[in-house]
Backbone as a chain_set.jsonl record, in Angstrom:
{"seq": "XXXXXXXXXXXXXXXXXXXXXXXXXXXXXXXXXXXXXXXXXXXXXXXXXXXXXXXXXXXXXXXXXXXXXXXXXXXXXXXXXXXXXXXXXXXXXXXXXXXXXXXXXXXXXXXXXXXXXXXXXXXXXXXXXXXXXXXXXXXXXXXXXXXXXXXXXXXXXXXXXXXXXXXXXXXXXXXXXXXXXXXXXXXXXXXXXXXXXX", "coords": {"N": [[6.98, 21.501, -1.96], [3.483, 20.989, -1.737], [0.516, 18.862, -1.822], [-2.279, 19.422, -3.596], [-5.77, 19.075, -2.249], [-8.333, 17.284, -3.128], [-6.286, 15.317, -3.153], [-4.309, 12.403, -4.524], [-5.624, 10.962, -7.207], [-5.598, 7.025, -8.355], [-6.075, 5.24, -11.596], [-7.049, 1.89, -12.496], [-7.308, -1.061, -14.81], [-9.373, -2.396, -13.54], [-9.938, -0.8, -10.99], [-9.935, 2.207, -8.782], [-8.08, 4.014, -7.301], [-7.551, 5.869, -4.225], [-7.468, 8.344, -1.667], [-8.427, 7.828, 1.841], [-11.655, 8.539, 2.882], [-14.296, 9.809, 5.095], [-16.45, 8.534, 5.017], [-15.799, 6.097, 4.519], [-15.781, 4.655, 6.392], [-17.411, 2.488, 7.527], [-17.981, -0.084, 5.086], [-14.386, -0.315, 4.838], [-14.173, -1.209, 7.811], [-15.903, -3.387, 7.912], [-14.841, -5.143, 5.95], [-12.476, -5.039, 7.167], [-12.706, -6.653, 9.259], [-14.163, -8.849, 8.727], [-11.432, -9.966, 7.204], [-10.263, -10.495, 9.574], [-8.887, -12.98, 10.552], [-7.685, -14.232, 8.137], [-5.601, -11.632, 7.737], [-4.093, -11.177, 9.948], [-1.8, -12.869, 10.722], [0.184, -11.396, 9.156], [-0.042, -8.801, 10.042], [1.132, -6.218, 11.863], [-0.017, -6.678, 15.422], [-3.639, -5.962, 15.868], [-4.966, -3.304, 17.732], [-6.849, -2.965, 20.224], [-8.574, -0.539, 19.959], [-8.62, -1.153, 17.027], [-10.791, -0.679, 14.855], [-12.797, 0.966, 15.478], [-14.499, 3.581, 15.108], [-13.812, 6.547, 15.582], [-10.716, 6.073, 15.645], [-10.42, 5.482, 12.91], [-11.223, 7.87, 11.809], [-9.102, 9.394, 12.937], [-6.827, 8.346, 11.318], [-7.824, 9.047, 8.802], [-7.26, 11.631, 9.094], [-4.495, 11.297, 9.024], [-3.4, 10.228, 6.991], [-4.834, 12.566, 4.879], [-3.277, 14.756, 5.906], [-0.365, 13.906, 6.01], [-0.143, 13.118, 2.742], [-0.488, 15.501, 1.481], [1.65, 16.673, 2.581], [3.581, 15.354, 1.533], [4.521, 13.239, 2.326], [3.854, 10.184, 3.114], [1.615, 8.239, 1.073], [-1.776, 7.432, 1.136], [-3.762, 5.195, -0.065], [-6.435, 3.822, -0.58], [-8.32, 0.722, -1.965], [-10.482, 0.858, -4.377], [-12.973, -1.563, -6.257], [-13.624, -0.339, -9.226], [-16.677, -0.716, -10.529], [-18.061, -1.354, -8.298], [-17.54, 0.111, -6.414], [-16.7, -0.698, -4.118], [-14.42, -1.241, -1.535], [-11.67, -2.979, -1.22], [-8.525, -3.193, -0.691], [-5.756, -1.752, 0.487], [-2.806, 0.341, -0.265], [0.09, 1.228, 0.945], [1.568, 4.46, 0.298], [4.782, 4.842, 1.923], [6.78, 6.758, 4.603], [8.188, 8.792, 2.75], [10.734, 9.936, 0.81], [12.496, 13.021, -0.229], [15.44, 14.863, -2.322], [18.574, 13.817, -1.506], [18.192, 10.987, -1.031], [15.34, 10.173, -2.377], [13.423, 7.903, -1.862], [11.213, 5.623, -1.067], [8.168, 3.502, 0.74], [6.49, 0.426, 0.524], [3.76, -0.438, 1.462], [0.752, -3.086, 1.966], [-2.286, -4.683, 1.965], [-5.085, -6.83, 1.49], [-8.079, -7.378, 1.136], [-9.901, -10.764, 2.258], [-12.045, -11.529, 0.818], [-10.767, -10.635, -1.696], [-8.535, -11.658, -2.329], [-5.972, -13.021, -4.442], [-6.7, -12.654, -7.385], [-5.154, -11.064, -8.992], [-5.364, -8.084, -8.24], [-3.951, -7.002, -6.326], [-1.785, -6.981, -6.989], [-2.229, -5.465, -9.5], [-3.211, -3.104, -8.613], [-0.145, -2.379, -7.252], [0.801, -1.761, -9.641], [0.488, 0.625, -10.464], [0.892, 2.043, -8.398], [3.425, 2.047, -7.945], [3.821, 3.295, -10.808], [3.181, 6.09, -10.124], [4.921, 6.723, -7.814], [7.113, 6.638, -9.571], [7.0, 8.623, -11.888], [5.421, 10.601, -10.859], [6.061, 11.482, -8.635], [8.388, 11.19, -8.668], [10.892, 9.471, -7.769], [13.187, 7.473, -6.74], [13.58, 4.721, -5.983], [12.019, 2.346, -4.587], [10.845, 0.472, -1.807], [10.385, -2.789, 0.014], [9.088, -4.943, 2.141], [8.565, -7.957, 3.842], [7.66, -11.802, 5.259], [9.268, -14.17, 5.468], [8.166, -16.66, 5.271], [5.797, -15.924, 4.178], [4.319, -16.63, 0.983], [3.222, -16.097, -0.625], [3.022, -13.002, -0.925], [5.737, -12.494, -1.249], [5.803, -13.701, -3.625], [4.48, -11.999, -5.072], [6.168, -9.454, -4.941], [7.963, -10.381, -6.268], [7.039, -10.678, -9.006], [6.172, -7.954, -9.624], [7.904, -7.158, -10.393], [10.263, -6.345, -8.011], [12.777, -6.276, -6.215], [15.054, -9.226, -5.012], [16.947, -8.473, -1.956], [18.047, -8.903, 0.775], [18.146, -9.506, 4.367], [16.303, -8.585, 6.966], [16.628, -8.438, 10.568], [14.78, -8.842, 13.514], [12.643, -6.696, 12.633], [9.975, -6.085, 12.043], [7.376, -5.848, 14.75], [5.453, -8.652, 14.837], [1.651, -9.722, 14.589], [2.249, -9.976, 17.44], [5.221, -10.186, 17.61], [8.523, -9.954, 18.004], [9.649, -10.024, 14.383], [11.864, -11.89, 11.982], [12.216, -10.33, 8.322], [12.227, -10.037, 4.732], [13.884, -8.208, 2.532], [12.914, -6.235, 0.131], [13.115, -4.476, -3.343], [12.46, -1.923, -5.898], [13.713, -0.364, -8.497], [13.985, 3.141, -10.488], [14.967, 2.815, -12.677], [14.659, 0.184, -13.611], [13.96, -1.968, -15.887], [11.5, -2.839, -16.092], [9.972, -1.501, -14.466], [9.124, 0.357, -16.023], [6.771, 0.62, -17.755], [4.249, 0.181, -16.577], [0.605, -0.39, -16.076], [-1.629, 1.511, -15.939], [-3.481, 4.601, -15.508], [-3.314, 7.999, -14.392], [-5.01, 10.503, -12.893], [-5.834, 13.5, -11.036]], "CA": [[5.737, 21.437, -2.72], [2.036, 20.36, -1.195], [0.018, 17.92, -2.982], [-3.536, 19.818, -3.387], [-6.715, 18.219, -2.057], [-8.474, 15.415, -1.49], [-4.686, 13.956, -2.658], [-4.074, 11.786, -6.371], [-6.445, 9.561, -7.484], [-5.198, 6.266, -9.805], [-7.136, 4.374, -12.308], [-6.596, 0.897, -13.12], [-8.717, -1.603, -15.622], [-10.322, -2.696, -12.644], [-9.638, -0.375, -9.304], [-10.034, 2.916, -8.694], [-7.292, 4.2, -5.848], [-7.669, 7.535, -3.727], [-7.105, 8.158, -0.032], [-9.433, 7.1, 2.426], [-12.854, 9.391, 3.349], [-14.723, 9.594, 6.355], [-17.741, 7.685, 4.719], [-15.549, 4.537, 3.887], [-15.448, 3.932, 7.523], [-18.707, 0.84, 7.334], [-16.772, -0.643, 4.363], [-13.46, -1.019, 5.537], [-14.238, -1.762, 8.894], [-16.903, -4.463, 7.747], [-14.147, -6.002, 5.387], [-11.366, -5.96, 7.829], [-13.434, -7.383, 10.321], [-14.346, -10.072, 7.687], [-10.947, -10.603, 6.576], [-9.254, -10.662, 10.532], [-8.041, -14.493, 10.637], [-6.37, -13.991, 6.64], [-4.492, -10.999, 7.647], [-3.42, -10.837, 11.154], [-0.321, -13.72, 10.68], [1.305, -11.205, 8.651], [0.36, -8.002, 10.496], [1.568, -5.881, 13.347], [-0.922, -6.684, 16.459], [-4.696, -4.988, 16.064], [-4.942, -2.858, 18.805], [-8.515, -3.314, 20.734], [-9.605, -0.372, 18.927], [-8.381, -0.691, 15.412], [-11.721, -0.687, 13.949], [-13.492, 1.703, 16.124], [-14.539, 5.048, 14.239], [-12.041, 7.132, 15.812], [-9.142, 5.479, 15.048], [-10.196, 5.355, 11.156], [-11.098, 9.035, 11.59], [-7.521, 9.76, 12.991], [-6.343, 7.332, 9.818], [-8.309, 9.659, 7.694], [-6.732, 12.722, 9.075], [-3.289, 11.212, 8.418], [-4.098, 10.35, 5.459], [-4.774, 13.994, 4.242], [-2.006, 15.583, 6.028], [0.46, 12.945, 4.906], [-0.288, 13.55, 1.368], [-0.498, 17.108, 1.431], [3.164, 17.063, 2.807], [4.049, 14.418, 0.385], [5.616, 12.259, 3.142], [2.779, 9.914, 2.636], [0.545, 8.296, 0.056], [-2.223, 5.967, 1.916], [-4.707, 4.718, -0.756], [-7.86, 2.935, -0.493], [-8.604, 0.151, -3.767], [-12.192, 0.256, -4.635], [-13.859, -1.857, -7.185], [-14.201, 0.408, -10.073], [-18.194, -0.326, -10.755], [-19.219, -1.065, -7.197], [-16.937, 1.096, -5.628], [-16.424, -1.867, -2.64], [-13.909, -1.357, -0.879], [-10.986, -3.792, -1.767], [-7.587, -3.396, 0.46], [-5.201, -0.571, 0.461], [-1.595, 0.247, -1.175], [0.409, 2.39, 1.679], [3.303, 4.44, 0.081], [5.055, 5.969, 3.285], [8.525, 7.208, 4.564], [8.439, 8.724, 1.207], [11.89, 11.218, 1.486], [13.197, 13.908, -1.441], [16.834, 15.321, -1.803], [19.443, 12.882, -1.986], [17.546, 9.657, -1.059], [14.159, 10.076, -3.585], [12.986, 6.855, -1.883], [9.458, 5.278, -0.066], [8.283, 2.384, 1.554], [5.56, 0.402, -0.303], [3.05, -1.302, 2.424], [-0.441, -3.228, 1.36], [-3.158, -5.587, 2.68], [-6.028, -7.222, 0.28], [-9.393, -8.494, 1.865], [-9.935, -12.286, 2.148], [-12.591, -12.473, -0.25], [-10.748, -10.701, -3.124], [-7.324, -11.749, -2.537], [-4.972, -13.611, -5.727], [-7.18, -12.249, -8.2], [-4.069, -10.046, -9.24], [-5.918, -6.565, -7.957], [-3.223, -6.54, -5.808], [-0.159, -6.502, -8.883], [-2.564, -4.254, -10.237], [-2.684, -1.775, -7.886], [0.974, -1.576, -7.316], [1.867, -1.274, -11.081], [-0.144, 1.729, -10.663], [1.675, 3.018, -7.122], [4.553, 2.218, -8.146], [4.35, 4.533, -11.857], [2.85, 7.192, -9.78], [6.193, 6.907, -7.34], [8.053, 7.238, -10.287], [6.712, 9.307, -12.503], [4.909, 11.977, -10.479], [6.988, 12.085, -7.089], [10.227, 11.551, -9.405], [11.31, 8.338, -6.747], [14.335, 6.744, -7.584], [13.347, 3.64, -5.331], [10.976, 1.733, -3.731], [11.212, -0.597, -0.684], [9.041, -3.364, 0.798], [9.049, -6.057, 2.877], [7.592, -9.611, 3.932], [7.805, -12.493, 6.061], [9.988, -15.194, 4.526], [7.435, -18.029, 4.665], [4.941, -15.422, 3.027], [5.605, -17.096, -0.147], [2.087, -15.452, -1.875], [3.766, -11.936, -0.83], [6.891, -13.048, -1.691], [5.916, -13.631, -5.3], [3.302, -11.041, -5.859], [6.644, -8.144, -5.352], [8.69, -11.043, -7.423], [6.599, -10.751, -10.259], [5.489, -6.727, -10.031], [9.616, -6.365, -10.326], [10.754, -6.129, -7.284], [14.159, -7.761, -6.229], [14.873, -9.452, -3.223], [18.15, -7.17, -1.28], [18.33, -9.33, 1.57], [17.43, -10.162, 5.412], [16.331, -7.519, 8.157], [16.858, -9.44, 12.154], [13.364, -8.148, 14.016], [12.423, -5.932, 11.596], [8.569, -5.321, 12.647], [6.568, -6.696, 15.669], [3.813, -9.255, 13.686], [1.438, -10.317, 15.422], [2.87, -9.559, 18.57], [6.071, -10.794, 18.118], [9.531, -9.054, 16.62], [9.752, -11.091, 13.385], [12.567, -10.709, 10.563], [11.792, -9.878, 6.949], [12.97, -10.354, 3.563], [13.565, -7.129, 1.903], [13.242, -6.029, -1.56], [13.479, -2.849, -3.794], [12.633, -1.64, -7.254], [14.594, 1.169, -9.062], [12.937, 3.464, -11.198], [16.096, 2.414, -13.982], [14.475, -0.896, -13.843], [12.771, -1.945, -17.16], [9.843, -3.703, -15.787], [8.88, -0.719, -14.043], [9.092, 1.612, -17.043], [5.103, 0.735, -18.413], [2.624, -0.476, -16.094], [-0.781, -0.021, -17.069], [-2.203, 2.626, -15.075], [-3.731, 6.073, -15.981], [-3.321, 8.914, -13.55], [-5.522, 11.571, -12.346], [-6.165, 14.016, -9.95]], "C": [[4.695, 20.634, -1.946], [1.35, 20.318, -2.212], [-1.547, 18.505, -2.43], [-4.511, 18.665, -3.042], [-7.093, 18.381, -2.934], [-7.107, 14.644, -2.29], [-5.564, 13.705, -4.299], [-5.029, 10.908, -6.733], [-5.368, 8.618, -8.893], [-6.248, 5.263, -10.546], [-6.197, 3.184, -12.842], [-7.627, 0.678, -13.965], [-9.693, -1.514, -14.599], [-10.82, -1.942, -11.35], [-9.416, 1.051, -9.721], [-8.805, 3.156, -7.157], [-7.608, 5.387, -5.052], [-7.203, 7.362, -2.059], [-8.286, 8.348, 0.439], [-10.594, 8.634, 2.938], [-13.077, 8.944, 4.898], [-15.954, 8.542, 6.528], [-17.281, 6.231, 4.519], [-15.599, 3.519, 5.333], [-16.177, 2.191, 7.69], [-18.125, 0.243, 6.521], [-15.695, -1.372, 4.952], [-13.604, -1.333, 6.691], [-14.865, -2.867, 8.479], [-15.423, -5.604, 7.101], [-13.071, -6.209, 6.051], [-11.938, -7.086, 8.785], [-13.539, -9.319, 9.99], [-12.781, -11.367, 7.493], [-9.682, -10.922, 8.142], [-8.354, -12.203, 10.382], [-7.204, -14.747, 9.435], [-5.451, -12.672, 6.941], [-3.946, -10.96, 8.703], [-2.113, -12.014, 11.1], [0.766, -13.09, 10.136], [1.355, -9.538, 8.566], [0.566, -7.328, 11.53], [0.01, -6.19, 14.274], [-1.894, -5.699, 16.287], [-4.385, -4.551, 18.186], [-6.616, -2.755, 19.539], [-8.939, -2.374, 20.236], [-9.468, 0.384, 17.398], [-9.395, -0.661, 14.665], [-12.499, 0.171, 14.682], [-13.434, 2.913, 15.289], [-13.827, 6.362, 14.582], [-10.941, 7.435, 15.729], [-9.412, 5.275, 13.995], [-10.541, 6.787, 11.114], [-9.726, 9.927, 11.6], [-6.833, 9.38, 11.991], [-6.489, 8.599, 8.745], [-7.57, 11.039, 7.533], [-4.965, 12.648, 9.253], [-2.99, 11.178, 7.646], [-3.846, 11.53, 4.572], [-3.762, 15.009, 4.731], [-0.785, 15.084, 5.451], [0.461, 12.995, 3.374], [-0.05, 14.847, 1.033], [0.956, 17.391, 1.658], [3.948, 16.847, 1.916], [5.323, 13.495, 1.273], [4.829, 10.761, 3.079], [1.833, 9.656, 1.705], [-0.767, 6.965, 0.861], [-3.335, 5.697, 0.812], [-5.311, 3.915, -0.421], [-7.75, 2.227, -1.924], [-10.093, 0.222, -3.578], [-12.114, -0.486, -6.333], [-14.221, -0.448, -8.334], [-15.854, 0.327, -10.393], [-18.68, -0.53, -9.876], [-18.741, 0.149, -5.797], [-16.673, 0.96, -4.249], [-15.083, -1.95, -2.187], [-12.71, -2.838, -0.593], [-10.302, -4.591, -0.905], [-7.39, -2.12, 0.389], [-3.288, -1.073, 0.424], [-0.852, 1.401, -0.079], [1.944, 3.12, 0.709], [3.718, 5.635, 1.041], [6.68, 6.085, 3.202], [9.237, 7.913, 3.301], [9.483, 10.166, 1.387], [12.35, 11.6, -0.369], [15.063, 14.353, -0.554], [17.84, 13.844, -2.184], [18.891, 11.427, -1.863], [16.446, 9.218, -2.041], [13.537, 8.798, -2.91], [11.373, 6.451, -0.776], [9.299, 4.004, -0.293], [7.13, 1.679, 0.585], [4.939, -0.699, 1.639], [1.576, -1.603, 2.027], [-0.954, -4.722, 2.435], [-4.858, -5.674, 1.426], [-6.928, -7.871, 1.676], [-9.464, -9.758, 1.575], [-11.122, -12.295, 1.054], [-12.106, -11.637, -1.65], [-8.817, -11.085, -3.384], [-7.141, -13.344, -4.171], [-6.139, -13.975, -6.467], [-6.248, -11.284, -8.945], [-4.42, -8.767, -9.133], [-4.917, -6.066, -7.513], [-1.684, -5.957, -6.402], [-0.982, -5.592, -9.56], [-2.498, -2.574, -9.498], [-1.036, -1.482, -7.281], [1.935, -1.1, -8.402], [0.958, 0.245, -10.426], [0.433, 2.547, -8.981], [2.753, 3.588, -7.891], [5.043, 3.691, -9.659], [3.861, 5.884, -11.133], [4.165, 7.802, -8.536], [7.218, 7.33, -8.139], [7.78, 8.465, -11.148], [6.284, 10.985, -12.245], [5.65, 12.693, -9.34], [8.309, 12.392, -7.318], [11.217, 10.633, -8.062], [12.206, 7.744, -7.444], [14.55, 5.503, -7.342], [12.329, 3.501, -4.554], [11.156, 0.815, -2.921], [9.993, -1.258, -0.15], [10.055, -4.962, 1.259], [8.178, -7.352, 3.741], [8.11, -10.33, 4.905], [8.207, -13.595, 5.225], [9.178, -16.235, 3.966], [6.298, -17.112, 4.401], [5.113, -15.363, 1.535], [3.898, -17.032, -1.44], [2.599, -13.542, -1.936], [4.951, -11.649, -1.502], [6.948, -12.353, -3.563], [4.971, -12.891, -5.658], [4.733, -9.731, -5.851], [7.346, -8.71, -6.592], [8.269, -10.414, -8.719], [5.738, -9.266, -10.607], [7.226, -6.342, -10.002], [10.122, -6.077, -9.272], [12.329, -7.505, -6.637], [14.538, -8.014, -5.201], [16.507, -8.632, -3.276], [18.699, -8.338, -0.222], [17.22, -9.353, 3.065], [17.634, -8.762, 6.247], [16.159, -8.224, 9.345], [15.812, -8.071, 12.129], [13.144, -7.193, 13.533], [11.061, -5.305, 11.948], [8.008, -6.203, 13.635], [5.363, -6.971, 14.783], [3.154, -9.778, 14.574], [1.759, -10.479, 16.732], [3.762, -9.954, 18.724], [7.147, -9.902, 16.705], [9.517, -10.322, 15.721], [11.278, -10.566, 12.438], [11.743, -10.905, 9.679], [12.755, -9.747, 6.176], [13.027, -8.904, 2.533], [13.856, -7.06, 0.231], [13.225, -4.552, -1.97], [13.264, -3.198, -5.032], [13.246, -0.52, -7.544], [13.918, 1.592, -10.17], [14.033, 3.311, -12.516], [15.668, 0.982, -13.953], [13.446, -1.4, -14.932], [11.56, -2.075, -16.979], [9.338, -2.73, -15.147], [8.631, 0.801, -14.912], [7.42, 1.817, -17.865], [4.18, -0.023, -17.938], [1.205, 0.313, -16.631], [-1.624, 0.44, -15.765], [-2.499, 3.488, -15.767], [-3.823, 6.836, -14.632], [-4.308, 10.293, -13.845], [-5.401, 12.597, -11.329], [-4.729, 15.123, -9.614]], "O": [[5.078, 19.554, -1.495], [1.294, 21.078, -3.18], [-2.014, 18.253, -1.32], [-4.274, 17.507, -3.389], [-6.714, 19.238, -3.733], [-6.905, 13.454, -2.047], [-6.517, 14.192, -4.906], [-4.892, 9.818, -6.178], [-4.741, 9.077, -9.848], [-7.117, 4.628, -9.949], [-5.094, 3.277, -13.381], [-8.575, 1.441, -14.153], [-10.672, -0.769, -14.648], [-11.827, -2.28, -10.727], [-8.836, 1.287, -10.78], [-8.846, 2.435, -6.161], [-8.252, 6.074, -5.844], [-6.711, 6.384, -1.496], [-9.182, 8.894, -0.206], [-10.064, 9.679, 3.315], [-12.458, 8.172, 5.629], [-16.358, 7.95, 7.528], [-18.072, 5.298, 4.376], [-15.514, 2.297, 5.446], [-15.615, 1.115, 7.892], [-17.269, -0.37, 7.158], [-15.735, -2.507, 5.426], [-12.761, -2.221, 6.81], [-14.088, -3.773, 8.782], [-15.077, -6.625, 7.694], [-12.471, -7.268, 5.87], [-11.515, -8.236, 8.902], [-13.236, -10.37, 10.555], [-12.725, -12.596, 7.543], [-8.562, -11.406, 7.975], [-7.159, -12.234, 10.087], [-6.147, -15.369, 9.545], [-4.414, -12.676, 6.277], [-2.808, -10.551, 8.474], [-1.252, -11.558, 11.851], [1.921, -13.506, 10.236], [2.06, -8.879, 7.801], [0.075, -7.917, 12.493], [-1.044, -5.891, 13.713], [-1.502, -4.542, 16.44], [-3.948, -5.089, 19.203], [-7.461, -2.269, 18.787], [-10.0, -2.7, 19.704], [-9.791, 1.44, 16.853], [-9.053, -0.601, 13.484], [-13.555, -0.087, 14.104], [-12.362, 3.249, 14.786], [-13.336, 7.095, 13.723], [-10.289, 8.479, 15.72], [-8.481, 4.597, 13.562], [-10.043, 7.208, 10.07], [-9.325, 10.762, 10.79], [-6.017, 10.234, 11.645], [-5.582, 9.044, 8.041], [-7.281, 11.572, 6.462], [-4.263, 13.62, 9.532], [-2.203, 12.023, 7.217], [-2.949, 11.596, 3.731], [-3.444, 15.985, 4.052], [-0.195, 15.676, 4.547], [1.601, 12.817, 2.944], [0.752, 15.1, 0.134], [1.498, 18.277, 0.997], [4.799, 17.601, 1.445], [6.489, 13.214, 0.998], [5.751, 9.961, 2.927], [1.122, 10.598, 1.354], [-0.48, 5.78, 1.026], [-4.17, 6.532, 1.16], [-4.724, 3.02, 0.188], [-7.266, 2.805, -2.897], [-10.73, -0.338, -2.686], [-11.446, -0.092, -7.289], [-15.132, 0.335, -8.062], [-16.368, 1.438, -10.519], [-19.856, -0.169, -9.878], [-19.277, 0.686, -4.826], [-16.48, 1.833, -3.402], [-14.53, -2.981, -2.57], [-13.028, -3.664, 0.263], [-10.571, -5.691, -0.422], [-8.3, -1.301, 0.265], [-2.693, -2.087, 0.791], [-1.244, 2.553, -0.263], [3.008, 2.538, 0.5], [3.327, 6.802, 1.074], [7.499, 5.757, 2.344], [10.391, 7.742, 2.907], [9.126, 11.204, 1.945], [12.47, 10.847, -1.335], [15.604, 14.299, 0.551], [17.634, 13.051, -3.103], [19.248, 10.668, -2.764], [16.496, 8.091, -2.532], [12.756, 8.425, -3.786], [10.791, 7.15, 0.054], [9.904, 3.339, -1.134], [6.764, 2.469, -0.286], [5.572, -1.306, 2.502], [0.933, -0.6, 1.715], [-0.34, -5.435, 3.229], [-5.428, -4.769, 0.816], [-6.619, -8.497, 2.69], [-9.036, -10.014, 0.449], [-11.062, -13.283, 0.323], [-12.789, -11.794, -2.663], [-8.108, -10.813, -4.353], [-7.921, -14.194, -4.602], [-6.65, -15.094, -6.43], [-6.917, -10.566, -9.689], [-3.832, -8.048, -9.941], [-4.585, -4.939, -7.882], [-0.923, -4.999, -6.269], [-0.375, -4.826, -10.308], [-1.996, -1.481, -9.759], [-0.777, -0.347, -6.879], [3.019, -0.517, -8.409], [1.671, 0.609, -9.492], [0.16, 3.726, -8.753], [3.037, 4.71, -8.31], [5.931, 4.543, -9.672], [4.256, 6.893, -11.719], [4.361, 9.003, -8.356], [8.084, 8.129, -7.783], [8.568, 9.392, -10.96], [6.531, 12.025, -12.856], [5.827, 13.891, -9.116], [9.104, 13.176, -6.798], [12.158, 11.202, -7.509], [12.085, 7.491, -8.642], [15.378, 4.88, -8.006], [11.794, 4.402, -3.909], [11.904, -0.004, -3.453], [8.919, -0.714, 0.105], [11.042, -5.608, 0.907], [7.017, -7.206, 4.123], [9.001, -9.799, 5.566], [7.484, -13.938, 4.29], [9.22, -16.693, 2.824], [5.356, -17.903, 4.394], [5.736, -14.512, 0.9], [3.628, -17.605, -2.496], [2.482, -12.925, -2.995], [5.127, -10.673, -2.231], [7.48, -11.485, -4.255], [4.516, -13.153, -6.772], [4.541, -8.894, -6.733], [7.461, -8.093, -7.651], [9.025, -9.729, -9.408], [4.89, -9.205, -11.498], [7.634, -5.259, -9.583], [10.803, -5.086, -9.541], [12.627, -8.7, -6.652], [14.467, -7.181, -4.298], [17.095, -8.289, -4.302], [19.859, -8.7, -0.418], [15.992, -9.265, 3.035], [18.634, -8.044, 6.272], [15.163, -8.923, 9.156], [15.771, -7.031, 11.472], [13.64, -6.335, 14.263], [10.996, -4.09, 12.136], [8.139, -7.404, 13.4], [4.587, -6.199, 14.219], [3.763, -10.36, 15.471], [1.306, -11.552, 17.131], [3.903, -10.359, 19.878], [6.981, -9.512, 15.549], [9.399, -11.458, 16.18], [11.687, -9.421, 12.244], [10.677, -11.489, 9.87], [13.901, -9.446, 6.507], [12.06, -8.691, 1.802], [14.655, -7.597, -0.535], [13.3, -3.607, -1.185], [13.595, -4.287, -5.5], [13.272, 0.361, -6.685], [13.297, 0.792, -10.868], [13.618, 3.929, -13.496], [16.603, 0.329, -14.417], [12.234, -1.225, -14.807], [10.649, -1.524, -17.595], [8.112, -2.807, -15.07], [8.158, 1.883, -14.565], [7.006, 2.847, -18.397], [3.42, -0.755, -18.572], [0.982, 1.284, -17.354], [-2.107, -0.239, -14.859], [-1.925, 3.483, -16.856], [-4.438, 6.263, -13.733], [-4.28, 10.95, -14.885], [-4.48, 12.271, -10.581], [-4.706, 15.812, -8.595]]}, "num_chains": 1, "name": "protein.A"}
């Protein structure tokens, strides 16, 4: 099955989700740019030209093929009334058949981070993993002394599993990571407050 275009949109109270355009490029580039020194400790090495229009056009056209396959969900958060450009909620590696399972990966801008946008937008991945893709798990992972990461999957239900040895190059360096997982038999992820579209 292929997931018709432009891909799912989700609605929160506050956040609007969708996958990324070609117009958001000024946006997110402006706000990563903004938010480089808060996120780079806890992600893989920018590459000299991760913000160049190019490389978010190539983004864009992963993006829409990735979805369309349904291997792939890459969402954008906007601001529901200014429509600003937030972070983004990745759900990838996403496999059918006997596994049902996908990866959850996210990043919040420095000026709207622990405002809970970010627990908001993954109650709202996460019921659209379960509900619409029919996912029987979810997986994510952190950096041990990321202990605002940590407790933002803590407290959207997610349960720690255990330790992965060099797990992703951060920052230019293999790091481990603390892994976790939700199950879609897990109560807490039976009614987040989301509405689905699209």
């Amino acid at each position: 099955m292929l997931w018709p275009r432009p891909g799912p949109r989700l609605d929160t109270d506050r956040m609007v989700l969708r996958l990324p355009r070609p117009d958001d490029f000024q946006p997110w580039a402006q706000l990563r740019r903004q938010s480089e020194a808060f996120l780079a400790p806890w992600e893989p090495q920018w590459t000299p030209g991760h913000l160049s229009k190019s490389a978010f056009s190539a983004r864009v056209r992963w993006a829409a093929r990735s979805a369309a396959k349904r291997t792939a969900f890459p969402f954008f958060m906007f601001d529901r009334e200014t429509m600003q450009v937030l972070g983004a909620i990745t759900l990838d590696e996403v496999r059918f058949g006997p596994a049902q399972t996908g990866r959850l990966g996210y990043w919040i801008g420095a000026p709207y981070a622990r405002q809970g946008l970010m627990r908001e937008g993954i109650a709202a991945v996460v019921h659209f993993a379960f509900q619409r893709l029919d996912l029987s798990r979810i997986e994510a992972a952190c950096l041990p002394e990321n202990a605002a990461s940590r407790g933002l999957l803590e407290t959207s239900g997610f349960k720690y599993e255990g330790v992965a040895q060099q797990y992703l190059q951060i920052d230019g360096r293999w790091r481990t990571h603390v892994l976790y997982a939700m199950l879609r038999s897990d109560r807490r992820a039976a009614a987040p407050r989301a509405a689905l579209e699209g």
